[in-house]
Kinemage of the C-alpha trace (Angstrom):
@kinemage 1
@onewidth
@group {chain A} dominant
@subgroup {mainchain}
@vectorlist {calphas} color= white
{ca unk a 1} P 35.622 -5.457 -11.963
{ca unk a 2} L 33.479 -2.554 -13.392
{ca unk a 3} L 33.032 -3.984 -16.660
{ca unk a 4} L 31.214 -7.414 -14.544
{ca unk a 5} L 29.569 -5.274 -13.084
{ca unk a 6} L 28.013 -3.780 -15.753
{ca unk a 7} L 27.267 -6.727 -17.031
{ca unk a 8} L 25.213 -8.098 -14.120
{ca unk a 9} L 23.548 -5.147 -13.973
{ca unk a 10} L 22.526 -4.862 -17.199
{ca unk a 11} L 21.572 -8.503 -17.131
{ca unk a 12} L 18.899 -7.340 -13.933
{ca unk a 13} L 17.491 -5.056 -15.793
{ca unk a 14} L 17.363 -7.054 -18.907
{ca unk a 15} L 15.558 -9.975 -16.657
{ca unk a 16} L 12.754 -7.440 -15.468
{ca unk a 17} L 11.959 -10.006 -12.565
{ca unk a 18} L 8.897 -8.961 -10.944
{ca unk a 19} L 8.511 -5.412 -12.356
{ca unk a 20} L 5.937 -3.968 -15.063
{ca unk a 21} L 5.523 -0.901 -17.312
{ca unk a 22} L 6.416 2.364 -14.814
{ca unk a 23} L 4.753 4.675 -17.211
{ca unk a 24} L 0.703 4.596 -15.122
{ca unk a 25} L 2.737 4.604 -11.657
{ca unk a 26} L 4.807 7.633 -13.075
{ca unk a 27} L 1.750 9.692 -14.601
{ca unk a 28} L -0.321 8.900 -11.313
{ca unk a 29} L 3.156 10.380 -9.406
{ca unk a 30} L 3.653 13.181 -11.654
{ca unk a 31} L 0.027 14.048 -11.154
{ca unk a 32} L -0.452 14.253 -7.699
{ca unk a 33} L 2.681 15.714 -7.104
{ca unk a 34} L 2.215 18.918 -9.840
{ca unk a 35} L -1.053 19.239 -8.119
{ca unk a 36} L -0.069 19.854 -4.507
{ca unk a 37} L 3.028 21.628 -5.528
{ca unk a 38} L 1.639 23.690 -7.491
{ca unk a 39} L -0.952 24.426 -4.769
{ca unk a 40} L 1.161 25.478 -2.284
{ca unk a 41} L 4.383 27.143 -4.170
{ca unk a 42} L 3.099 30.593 -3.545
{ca unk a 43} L 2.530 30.399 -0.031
{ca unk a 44} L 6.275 28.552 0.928
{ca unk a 45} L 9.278 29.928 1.229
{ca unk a 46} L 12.581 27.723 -0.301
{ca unk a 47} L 12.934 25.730 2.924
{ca unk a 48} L 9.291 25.114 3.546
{ca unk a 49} L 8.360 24.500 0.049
{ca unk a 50} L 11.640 21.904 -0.364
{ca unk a 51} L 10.392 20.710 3.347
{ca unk a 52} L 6.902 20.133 1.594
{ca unk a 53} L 7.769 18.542 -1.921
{ca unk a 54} L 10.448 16.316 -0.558
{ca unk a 55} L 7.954 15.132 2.092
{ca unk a 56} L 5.107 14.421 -0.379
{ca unk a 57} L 7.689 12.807 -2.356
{ca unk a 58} L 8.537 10.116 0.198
{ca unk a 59} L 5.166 9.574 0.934
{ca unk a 60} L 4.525 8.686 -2.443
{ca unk a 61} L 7.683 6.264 -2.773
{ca unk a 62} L 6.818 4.732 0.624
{ca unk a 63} L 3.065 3.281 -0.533
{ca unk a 64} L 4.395 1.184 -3.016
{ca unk a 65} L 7.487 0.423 -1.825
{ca unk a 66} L 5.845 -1.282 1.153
{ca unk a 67} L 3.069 -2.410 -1.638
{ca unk a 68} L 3.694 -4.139 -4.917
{ca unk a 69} L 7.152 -3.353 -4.828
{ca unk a 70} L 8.165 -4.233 -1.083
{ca unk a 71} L 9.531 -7.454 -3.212
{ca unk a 72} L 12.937 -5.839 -3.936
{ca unk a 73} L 13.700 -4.976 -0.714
{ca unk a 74} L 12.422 -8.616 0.797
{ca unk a 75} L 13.829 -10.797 -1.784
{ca unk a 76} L 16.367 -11.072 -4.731
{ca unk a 77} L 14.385 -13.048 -7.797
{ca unk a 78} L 17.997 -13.578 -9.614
{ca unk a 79} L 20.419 -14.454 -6.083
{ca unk a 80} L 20.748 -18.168 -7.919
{ca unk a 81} L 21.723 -17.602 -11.347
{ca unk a 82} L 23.319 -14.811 -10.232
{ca unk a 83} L 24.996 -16.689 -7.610
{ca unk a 84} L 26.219 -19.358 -10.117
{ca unk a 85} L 28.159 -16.696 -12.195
{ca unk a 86} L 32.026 -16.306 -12.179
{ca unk a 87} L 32.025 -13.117 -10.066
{ca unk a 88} L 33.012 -12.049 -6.964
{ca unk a 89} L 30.386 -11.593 -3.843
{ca unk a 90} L 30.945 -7.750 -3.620
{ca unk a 91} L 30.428 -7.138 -7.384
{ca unk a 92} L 27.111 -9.161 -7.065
{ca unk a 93} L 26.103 -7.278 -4.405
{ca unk a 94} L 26.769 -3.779 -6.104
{ca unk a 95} L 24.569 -4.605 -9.040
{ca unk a 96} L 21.972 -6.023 -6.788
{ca unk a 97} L 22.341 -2.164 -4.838
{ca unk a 98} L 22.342 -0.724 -8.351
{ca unk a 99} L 19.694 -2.129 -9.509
{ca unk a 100} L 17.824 -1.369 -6.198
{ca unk a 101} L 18.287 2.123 -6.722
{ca unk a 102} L 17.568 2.438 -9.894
{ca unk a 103} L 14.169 0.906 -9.434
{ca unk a 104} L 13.759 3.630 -6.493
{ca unk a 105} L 14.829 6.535 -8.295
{ca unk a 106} L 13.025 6.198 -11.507
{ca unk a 107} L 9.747 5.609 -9.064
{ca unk a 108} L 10.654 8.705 -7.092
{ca unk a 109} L 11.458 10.803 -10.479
{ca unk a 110} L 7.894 10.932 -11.221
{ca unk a 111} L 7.234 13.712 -8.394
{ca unk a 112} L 10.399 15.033 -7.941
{ca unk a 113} L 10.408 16.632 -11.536
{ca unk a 114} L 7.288 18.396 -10.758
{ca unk a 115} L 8.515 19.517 -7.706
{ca unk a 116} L 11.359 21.464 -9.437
{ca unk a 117} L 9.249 22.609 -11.859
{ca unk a 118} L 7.083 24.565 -9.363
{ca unk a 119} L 10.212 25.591 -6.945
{ca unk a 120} L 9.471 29.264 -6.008
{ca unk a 121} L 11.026 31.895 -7.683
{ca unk a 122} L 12.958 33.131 -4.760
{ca unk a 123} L 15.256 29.647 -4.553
{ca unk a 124} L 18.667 30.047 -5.913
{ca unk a 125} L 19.917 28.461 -9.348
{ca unk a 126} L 21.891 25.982 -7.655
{ca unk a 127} L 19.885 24.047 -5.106
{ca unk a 128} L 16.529 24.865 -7.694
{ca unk a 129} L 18.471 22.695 -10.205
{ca unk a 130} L 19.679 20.485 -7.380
{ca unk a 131} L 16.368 19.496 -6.102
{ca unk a 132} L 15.726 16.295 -7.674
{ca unk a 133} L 19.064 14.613 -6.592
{ca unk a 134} L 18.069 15.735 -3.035
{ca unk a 135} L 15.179 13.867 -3.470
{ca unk a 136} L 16.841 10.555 -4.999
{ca unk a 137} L 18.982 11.027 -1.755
{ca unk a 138} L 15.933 11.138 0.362
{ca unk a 139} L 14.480 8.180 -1.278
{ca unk a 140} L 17.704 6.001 -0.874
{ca unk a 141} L 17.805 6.578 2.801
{ca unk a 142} L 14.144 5.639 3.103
{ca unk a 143} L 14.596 2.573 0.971
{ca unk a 144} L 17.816 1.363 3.583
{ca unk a 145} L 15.803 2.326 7.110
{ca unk a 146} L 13.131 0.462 5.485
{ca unk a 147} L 15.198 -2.450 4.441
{ca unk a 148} L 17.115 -2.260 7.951
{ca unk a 149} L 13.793 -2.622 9.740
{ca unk a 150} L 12.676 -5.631 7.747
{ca unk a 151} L 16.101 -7.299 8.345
{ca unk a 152} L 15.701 -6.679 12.363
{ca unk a 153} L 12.039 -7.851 12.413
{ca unk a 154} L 11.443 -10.149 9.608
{ca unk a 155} L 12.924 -13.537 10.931
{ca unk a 156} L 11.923 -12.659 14.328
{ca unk a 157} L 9.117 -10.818 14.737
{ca unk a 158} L 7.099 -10.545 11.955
{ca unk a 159} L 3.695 -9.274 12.934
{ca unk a 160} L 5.561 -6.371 14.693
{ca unk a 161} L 6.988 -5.956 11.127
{ca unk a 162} L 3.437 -6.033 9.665
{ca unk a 163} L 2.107 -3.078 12.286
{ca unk a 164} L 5.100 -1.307 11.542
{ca unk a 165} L 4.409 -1.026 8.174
{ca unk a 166} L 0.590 -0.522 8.550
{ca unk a 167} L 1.347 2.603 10.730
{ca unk a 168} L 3.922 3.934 8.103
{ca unk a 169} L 1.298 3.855 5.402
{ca unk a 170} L -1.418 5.354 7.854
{ca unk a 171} L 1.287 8.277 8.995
{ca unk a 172} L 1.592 8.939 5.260
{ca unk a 173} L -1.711 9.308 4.073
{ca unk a 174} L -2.407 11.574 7.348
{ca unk a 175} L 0.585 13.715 7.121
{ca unk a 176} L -0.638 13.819 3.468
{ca unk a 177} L -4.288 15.048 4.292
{ca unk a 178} L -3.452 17.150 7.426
{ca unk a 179} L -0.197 18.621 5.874
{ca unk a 180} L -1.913 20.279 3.389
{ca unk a 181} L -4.667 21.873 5.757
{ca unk a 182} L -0.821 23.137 7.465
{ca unk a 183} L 0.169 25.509 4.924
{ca unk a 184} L 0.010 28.531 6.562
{ca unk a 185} L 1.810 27.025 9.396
{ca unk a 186} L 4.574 25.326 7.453
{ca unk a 187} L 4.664 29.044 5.899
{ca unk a 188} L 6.405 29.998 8.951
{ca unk a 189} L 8.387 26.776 9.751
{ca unk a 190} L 12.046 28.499 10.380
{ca unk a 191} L 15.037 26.842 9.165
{ca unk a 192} L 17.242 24.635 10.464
{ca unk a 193} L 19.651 27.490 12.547
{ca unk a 194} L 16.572 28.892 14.358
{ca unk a 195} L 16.395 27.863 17.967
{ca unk a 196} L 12.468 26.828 18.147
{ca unk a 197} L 12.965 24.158 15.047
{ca unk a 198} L 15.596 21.891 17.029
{ca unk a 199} L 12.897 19.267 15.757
{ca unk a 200} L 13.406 19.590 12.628
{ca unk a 201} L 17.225 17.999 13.225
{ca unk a 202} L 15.516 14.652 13.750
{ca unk a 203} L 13.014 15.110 10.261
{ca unk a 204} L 15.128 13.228 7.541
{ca unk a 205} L 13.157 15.186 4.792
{ca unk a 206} L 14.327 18.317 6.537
{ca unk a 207} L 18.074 17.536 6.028
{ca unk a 208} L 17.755 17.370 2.236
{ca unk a 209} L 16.011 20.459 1.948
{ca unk a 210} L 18.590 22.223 4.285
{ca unk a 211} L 20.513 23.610 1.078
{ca unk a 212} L 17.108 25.546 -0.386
{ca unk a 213} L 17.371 27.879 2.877
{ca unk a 214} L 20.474 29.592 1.447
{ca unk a 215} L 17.904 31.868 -0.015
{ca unk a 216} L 16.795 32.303 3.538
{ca unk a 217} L 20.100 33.723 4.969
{ca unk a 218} L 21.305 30.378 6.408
{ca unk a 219} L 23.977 28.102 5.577
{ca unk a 220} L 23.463 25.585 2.723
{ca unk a 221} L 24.365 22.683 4.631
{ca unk a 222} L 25.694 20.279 1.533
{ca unk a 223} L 27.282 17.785 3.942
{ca unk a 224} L 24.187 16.902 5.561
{ca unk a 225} L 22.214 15.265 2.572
{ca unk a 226} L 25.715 14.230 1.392
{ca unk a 227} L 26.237 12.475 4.582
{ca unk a 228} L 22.652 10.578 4.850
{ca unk a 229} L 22.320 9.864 1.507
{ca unk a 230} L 25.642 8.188 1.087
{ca unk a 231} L 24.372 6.512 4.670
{ca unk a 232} L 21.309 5.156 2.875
{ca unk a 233} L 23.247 3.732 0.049
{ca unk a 234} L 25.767 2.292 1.924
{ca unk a 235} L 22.918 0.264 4.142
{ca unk a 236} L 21.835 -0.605 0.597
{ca unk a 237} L 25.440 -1.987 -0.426
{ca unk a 238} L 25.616 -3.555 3.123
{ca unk a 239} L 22.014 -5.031 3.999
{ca unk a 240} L 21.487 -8.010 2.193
{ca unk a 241} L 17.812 -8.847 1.309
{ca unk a 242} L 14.795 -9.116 4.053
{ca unk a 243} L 15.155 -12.871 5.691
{ca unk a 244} L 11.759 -14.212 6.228
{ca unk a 245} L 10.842 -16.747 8.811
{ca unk a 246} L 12.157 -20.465 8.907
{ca unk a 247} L 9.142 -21.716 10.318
{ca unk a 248} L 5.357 -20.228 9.390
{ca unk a 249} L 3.097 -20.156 12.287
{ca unk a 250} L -1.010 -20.073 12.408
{ca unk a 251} L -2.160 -16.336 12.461
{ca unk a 252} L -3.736 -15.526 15.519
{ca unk a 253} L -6.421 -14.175 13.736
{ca unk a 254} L -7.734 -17.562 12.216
{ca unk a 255} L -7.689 -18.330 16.000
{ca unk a 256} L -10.180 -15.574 16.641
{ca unk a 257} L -12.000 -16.037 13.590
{ca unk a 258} L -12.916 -19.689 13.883
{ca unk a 259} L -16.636 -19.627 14.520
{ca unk a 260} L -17.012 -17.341 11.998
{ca unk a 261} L -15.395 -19.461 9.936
{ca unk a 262} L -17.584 -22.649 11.322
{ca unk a 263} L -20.899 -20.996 10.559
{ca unk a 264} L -19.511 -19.699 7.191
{ca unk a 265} L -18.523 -23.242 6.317
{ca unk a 266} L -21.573 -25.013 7.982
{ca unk a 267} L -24.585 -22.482 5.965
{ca unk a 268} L -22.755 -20.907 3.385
{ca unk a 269} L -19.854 -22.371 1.464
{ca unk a 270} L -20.752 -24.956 -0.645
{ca unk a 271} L -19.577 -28.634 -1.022
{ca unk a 272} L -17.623 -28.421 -4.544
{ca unk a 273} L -16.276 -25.246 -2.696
{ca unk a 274} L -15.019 -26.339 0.478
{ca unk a 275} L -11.609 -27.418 -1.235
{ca unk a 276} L -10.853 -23.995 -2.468
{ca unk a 277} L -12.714 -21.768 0.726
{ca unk a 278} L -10.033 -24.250 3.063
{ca unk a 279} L -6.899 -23.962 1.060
{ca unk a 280} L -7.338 -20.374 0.814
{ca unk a 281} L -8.787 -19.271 4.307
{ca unk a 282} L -5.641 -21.108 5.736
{ca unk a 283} L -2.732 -20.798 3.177
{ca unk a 284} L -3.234 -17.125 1.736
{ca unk a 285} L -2.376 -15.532 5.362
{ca unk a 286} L 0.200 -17.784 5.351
{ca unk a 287} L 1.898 -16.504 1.902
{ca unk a 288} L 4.650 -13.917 3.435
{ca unk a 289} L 4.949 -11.597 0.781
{ca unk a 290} L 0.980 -11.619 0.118
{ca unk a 291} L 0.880 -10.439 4.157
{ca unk a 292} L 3.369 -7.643 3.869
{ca unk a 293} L 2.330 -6.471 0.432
{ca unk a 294} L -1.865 -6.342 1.615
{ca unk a 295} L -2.342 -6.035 5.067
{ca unk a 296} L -0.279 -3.092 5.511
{ca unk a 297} L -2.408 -1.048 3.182
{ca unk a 298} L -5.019 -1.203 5.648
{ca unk a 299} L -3.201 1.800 7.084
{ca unk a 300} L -5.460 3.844 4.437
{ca unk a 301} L -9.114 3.392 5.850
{ca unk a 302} L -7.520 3.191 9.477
{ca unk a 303} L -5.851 6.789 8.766
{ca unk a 304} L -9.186 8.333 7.491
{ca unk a 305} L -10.762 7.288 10.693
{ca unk a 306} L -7.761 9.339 12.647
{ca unk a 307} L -8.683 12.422 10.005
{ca unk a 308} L -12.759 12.001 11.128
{ca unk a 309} L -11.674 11.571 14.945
{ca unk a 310} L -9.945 15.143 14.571
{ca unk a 311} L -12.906 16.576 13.459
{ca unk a 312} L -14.888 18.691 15.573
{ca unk a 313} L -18.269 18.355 14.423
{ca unk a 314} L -20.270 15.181 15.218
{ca unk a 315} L -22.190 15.219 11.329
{ca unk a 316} L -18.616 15.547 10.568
{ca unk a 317} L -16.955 12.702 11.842
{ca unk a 318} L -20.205 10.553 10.935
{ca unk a 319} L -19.830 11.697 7.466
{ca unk a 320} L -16.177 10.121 7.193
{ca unk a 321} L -17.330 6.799 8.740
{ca unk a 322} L -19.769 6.406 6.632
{ca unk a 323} L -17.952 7.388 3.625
{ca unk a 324} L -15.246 4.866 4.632
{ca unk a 325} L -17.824 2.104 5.906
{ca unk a 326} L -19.649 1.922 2.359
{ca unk a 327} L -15.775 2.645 0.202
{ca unk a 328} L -13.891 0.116 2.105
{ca unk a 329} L -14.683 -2.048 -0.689
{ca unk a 330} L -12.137 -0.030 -2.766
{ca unk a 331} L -9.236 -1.220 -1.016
{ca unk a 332} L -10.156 -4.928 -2.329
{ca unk a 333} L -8.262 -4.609 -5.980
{ca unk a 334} L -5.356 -4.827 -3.671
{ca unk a 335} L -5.841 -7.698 -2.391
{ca unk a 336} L -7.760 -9.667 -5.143
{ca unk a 337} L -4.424 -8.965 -7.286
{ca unk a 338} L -2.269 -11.198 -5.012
{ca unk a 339} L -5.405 -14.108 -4.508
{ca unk a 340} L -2.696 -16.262 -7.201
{ca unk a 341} L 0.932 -15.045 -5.302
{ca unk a 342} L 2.506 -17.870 -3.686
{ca unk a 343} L 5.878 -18.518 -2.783
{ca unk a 344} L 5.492 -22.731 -3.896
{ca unk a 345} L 3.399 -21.999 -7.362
{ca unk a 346} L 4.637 -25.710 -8.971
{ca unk a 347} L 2.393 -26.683 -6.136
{ca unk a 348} L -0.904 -25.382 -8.050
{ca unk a 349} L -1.468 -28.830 -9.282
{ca unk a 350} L -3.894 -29.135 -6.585
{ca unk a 351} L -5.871 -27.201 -9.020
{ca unk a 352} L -5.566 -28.198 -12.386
{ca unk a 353} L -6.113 -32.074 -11.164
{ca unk a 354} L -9.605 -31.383 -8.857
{ca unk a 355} L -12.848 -32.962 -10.163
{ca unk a 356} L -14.405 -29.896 -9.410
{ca unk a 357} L -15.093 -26.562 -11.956
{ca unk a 358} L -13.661 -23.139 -12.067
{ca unk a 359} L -16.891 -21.767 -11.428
{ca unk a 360} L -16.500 -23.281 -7.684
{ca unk a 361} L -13.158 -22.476 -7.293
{ca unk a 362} L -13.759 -18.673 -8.167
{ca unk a 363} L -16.753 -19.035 -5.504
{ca unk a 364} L -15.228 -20.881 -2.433
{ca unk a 365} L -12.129 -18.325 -3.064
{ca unk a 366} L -14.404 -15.321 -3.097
{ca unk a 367} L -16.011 -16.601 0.149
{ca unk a 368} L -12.593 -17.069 1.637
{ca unk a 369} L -11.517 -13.853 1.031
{ca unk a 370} L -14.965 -12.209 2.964
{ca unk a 371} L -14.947 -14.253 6.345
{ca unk a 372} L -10.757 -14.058 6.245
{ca unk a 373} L -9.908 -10.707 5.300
{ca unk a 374} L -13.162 -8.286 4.590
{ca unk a 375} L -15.182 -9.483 7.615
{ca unk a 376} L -11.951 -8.917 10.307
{ca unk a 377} L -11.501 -5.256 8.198
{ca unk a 378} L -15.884 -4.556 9.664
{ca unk a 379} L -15.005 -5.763 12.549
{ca unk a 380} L -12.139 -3.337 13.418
{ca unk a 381} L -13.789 -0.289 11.469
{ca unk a 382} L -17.193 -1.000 12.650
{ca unk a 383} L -15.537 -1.497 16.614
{ca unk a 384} L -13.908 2.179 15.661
{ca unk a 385} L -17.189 3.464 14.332
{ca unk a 386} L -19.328 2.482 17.489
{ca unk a 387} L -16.544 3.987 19.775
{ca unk a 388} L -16.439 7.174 17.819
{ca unk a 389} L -20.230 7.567 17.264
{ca unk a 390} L -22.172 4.998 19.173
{ca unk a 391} L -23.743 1.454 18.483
{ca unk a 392} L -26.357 3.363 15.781
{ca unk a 393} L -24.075 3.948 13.403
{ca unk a 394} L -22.680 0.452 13.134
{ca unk a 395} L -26.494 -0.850 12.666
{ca unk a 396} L -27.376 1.755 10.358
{ca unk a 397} L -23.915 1.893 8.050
{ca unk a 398} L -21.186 -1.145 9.111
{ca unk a 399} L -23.471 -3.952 8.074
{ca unk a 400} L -24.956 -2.737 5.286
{ca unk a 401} L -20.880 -1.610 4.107
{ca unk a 402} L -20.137 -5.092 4.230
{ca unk a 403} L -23.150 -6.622 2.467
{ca unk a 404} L -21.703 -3.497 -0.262
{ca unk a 405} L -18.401 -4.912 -0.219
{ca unk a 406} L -18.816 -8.556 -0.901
{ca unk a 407} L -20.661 -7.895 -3.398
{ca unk a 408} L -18.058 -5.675 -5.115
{ca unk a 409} L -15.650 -8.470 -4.281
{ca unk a 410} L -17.935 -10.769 -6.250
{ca unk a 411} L -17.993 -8.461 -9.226
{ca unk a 412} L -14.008 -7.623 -8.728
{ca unk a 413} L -12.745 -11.170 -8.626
{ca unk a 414} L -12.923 -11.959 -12.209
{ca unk a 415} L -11.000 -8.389 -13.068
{ca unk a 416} L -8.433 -8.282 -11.107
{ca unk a 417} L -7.579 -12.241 -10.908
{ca unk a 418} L -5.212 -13.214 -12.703
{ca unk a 419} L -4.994 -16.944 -12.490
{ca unk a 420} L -6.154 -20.013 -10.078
{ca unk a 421} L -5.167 -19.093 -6.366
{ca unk a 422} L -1.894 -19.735 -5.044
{ca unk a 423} L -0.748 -20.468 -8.492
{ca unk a 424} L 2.105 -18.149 -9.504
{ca unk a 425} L 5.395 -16.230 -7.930
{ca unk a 426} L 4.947 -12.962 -5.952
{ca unk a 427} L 7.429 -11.295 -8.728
{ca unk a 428} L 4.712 -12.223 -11.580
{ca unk a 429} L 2.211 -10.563 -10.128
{ca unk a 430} L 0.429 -8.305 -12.514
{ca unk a 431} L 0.155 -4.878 -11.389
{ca unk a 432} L -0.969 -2.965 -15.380
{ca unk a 433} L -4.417 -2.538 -14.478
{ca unk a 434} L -6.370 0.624 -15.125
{ca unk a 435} L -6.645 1.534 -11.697
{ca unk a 436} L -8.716 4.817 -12.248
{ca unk a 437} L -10.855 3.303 -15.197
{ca unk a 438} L -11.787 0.001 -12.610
{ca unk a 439} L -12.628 2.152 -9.324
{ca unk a 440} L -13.734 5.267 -10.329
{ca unk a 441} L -17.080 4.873 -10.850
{ca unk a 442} L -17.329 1.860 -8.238
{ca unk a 443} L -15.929 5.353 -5.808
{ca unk a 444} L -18.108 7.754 -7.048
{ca unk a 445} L -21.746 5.497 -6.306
{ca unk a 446} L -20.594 4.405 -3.191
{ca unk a 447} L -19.724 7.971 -2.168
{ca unk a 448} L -23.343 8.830 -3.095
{ca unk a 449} L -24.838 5.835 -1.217
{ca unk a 450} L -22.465 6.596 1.947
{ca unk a 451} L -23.793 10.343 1.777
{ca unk a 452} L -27.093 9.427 1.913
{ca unk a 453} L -27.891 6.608 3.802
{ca unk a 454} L -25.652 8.428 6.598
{ca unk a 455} L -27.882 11.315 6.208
{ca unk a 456} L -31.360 9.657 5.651
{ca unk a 457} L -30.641 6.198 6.617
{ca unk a 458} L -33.324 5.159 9.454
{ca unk a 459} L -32.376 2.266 11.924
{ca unk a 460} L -35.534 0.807 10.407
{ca unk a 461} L -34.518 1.597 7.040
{ca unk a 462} L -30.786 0.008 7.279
{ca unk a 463} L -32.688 -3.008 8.374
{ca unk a 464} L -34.812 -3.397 5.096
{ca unk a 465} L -31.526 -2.777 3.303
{ca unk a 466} L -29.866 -5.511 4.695
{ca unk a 467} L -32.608 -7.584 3.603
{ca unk a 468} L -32.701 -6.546 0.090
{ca unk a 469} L -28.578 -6.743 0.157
{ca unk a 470} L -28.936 -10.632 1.158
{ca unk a 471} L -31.725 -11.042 -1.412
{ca unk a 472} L -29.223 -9.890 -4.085
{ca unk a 473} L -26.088 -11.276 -2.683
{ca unk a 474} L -28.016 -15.046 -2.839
{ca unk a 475} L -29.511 -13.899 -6.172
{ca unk a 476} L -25.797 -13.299 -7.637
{ca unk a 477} L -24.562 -16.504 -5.772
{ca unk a 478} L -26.883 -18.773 -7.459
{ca unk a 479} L -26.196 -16.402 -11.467
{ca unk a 480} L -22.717 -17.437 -11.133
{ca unk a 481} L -23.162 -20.921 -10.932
{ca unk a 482} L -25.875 -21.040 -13.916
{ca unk a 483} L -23.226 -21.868 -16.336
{ca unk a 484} L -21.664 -24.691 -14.493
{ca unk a 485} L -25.424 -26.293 -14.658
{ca unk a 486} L -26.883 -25.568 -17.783
């Protein structure tokens, strides 16, 4: 049994179905993680700082693992061949769980090393040494509650899956951003014996760094990482992949976004376009994993606009909109990578056999893409914005954001496309771009612009800019289809 086993394992790994090189996921990990550890090491105690690393390192596993790699929790690329091999069901099923966690613990690696590294001095040998296997634990468990949860909701209620996930990611990047500004109060978070942390009990991160408070004068408390780790794994074993629905209904958002879509279609999108703006307005929402591995991840802007609403200053909190108004843009890459995912990719003939050219195919898509996923995004951070800070700010900074960010989608498309639309499998989906190289300057001007139209910006001003942002969105409309006509 252990020898097929091995081999079906070693076949998974062998097949690399939907995975790329680790090495720019594990740098980015490493680096943010020896940052903030490092930060903070001399200010924790054992329990805090193990409280604190373990906690930044499931934040880190949880992005993706809801992201570009939510697919091995949602789906098994090999279940056919596999299925077709002479092996027994439960020996299947531990290489699939095998192969599961190796994927996970490799990810989580990248900021658990780091962690140890900068363990204060004061931990003992043995649970300094054991940190990083707490943290694979910690990272297992996470993986099963988050596979459970997809199992309960996925067949049956699948936009309540969808806002689960999008308030995960926007929990983690606040915990991230407001945990740090906590130091001094996590400096003098007791242990897990003291009377006034009862809370802690029901904080998963706090059970696996219950053994680095032996060098607090409490018990080490093996058993209790022992006991939900081997929990998580066992869900793992037990769980079999994410169903998805049997039937796909309309979003209600197309619903709501129909005239939009009416006026986009009746001044805007072209005729050689309409063919590509229709199949992708109404079949990308439509592509499950495409939903789960994009919309969730709008959890990031949406938890930056929780950050500014905890600010006390008004400048302050206009600031962050407007820094997040004019940088939405960033979150696009995201999205414009999965443009070609579809779960029926033989069906891409559609493509290769219409009498019309690329160039209008890369141009209804791009205009699909703003009225059906950037122009909903301005709506809810622009309905946030006039809420938090009143209907001049949305004049002044919301539009003008979104004139910004189409126009960075029209620049983007060609970068991070790979492929016609709807035209290859979610677990082909490239994900090796040079993430830093690609946004990092488009981040750095639009912080600039955000910082100064918010504080110079004139009502009468954001209206000329609008102008001049049409002018040059019409200007770059009618550039990219020069080639098409010469």
């Amino acid at each position: 049994m252990l020898g097929r086993i091995r081999i079906l394992l070693r076949a998974r790994l062998a097949s690399g179905a939907g995975s790329s090189s680790p090495v720019a996921a594990l740098l980015a990990q490493a680096l943010i993680a020896s940052f903030f550890c490092a930060l903070v090491n001399d200010a924790l105690g054992p329990f805090a700082y193990g409280l604190f690393s373990l906690t930044l390192t499931c934040a880190l596993v949880a992005i993706p693992l809801i992201g570009e790699l939510g697919w091995i929790l949602r789906r098994d690329p090999a279940e056919e061949w596999v299925g077709a091999l002479p092996a027994l069901a439960f020996e299947r099923r531990v290489a699939r769980t095998l192969h599961l966690a190796l994927v996970l613990w490799v990810l989580a690696l990248g900021s658990l090393v780091p962690a140890a590294i900068f363990v204060p001095d004061t931990t003992h040998v043995l649970p300094r040494l054991m940190l990083p296997v707490l943290g694979l634990g910690l990272v297992t468990l996470l993986a099963a509650l988050l596979l459970l949860v997809q199992n309960l909701l996925g067949e049956r209620a699948e936009g309540i899956l969808v806002a689960f996930q999008t308030l995960l990611v926007l929990g983690v990047v606040v915990g991230v951003v407001l945990g740090v500004r906590s130091v001094p109060t996590l400096a003098r978070m007791p242990g897990l014996g003291d009377e006034h942390a009862r809370f802690l009990w029901f904080f998963p991160p706090s059970w696996f760094a219950a053994p680095l408070a032996t060098a607090e004068g409490e018990p080490a408390r093996w058993w209790l990482p022992g006991l939900a780790g081997a929990l998580g794994l066992g869900l793992l074993l037990l769980l079999p992949p994410a169903a998805s629905r049997r039937t796909v209904r309309a979003p209600w958002l197309s619903v709501l976004l129909w005239p939009l879509r009416r006026v986009a279609t009746r001044f805007w999108v072209r005729a050689d376009e309409r063919g590509a703006f229709d199949l992708l307005y109404d079949a990308l929402p439509r592509e499950r994993e495409v939903v789960l591995r994009t919309v969730p991840m709008i959890g990031i802007p949406l938890a930056f606009l929780v950050v500014a609403s905890a600010e006390g200053g008004t400048q302050e909190r206009s600031d962050v909109l407007a820094l997040l108004l004019f940088t939405a843009g960033i979150y696009l890459p995201i999205l414009l990578t999965h443009v070609p995912a579809s779960a029926t990719p033989l069906a891409s003939w559609i493509h290769r056999t219409a009498p019309v050219s690329d160039d209008a195919v890369v141009a209804g898509a791009i205009k699909a893409l703003a009225v059906r996923f950037l122009a909903p995004l301005y709506l809810l951070l622009g309905f946030v914005a006039w809420v938090q800070a009143g209907p001049n700010v949305v004049w002044r900074l919301a539009l003008p954001g979104f004139l910004i960010s189409l126009l960075v989608l029209r620049r983007l498309y060609r970068v991070c496309v790979d492929g016609a639309p709807l035209s290859t499998a979610p677990d082909e989906i490239r994900f090796d771009l040079d993430w830093f190289g690609l946004l990092g300057g488009y981040a750095l001007a639009l912080t600039g612009a955000a910082i100064a139209a918010n504080r110079w910006l004139t009502p009468a001003g954001a209206l000329v800019l609008v102008l001049c942002l049409v002018a040059v969105e019409a200007l770059a409309e009618r550039a990219s289809r020069l080639p098409r006509l010469l």
